[in-house]
N, C-alpha and C positions, 0 to 999 in steps of 0.2 A: 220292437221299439228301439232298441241298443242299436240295432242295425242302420235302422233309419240316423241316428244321432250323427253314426260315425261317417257315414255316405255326406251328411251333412257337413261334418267337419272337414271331407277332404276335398269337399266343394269347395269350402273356404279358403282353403290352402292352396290349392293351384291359381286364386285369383292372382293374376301379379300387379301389384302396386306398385314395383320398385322397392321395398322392403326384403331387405335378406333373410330367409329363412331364420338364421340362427341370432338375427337383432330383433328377430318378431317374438321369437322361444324368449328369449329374455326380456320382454319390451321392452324394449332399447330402440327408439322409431330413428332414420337416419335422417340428418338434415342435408338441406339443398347448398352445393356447395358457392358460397360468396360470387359475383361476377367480377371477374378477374380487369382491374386497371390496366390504363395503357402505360406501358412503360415508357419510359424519358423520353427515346428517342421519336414515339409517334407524336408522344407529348408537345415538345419541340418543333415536330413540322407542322402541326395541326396548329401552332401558336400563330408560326410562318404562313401558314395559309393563308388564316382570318386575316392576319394585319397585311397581307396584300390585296385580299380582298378590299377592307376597307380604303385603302389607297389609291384602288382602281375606282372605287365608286366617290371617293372625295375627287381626284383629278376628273372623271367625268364631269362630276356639278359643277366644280369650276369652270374649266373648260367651257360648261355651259351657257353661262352667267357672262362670262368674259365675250366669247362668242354675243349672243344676244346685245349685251349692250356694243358692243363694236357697230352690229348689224343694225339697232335705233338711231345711232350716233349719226352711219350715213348715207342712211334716207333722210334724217330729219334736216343735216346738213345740206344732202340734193335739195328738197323738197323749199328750203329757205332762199336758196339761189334762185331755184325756180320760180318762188312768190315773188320776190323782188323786181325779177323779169319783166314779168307781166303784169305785176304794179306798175310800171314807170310805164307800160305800153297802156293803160288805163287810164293814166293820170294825162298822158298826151290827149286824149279824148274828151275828159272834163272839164267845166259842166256841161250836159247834155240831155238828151230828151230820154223818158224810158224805152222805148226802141232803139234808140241809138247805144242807150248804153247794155243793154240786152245781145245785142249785135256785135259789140266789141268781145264781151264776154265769151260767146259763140265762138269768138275765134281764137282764143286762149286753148292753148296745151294744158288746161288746166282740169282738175275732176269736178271740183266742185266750188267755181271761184262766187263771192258774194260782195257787190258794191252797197256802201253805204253813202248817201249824197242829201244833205240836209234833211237827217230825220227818216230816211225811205230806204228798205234794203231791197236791194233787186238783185235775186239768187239767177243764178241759171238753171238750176234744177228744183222742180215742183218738190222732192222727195227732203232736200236738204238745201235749210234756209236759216237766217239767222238766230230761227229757236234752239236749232243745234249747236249753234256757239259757246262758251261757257260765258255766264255772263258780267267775270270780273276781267275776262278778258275784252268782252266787250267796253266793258267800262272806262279800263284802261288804257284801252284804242282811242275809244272816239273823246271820252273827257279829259284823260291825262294828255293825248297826244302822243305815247311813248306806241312802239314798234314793241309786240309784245308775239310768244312763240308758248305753246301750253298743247299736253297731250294729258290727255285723257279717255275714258271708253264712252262709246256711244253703242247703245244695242246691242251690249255686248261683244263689240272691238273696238281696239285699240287705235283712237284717231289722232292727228295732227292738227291744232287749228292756228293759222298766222293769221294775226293784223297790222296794216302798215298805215298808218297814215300818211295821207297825200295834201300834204302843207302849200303846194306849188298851184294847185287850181282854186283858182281867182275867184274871189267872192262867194264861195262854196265850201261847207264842211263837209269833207271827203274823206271814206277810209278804203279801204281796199285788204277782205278778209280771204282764205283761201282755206277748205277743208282738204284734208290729206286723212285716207286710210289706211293703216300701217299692217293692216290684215297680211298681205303676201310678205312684208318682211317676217311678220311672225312666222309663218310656214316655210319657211327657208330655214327652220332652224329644226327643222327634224332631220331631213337629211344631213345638216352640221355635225347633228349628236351622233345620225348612225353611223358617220365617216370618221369620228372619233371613238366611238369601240370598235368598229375594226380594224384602228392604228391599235389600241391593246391589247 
């Protein structure tokens, strides 16, 4: 039995635990030594890292933001030249019959132009017609009289809608509205951002 004990205990003893022999004789268990700080100077560049990091990702959003609105500014600005245009090439036309004015429309460089003539909108496109409009813009077209410009989203993107009133054809309440989709200027702005991190 003695024999068995001592086989026993030298079992124990070869386990290694990381315990030194003569801390275990004494129970005296050793602890784990502290994880050692960065000193100053990693401290220091690691400070310098982060704060350029941050830097780089602020100059991106702006960048971004500034970009973008640059890129609304001049489509919306194209896009108002353009109504104008083909307002005044509308308004030579009026009043007239719905074929004739249907017809006119057809020939507009326009996407989505929509005449208004006593009460009747006549769209060129089945898809987008004067429900599409906002309707305080409407409002303010055909009752105020005022030349009015307003974006907002339809169907989830981003549209343009102008109205111009046409004061000059005779005996006739006339407006002349014009939808613009700003979709492709928005996607022109991926490539903007990834041509600015690879200037960083």
């Amino acid at each position: 039995m003695a024999a068995t004990s001592s086989a026993a205990h030298g079992t124990l003893a070869d386990v290694d635990d990381g315990i030194a022999p003569e801390a275990r004789s004494r129970g005296i268990l050793l602890r784990p030594r502290p994880a050692r700080r960065l000193g100053l100077r990693a401290r220091i560049m690691l400070a310098f890292g982060l704060g350029a990091l941050f830097l780089s990702l602020l100059l991106a959003g702006t960048t971004y933001a500034l970009t973008r609105q640059n890129l609304l500014e001049q489509r919306e600005e194209s896009a108002l030249t353009a109504a104008y245009f083909n307002a005044r090439r509308v308004q030579g036309s009026l009043p007239s019959e719905p074929e004739d004015i249907r017809a006119t429309l057809a020939s507009l460089a326009a996407p989505n132009p929509i005449v208004y003539q006593d009460g009747v909108y006549f769209p060129i496109q089945a898809g987008r017609n004067e429900e599409d409009l906002p309707p305080a813009l409407r409002e303010a077209v055909i009752v105020g009289g005022q030349a009015v410009q307003m974006s907002f989203d339809l169907d989830g993107e981003p549209f343009l809608a102008i109205g111009i009133p046409l004061p000059q054809v005779e005996g006739s309440n006339a407006v002349y509205f014009e939808l613009v989709v700003l979709t492709e200027t928005a996607d022109t702005l991926g490539p903007a951002v990834l041509a600015v991190k690879a200037e960083m």
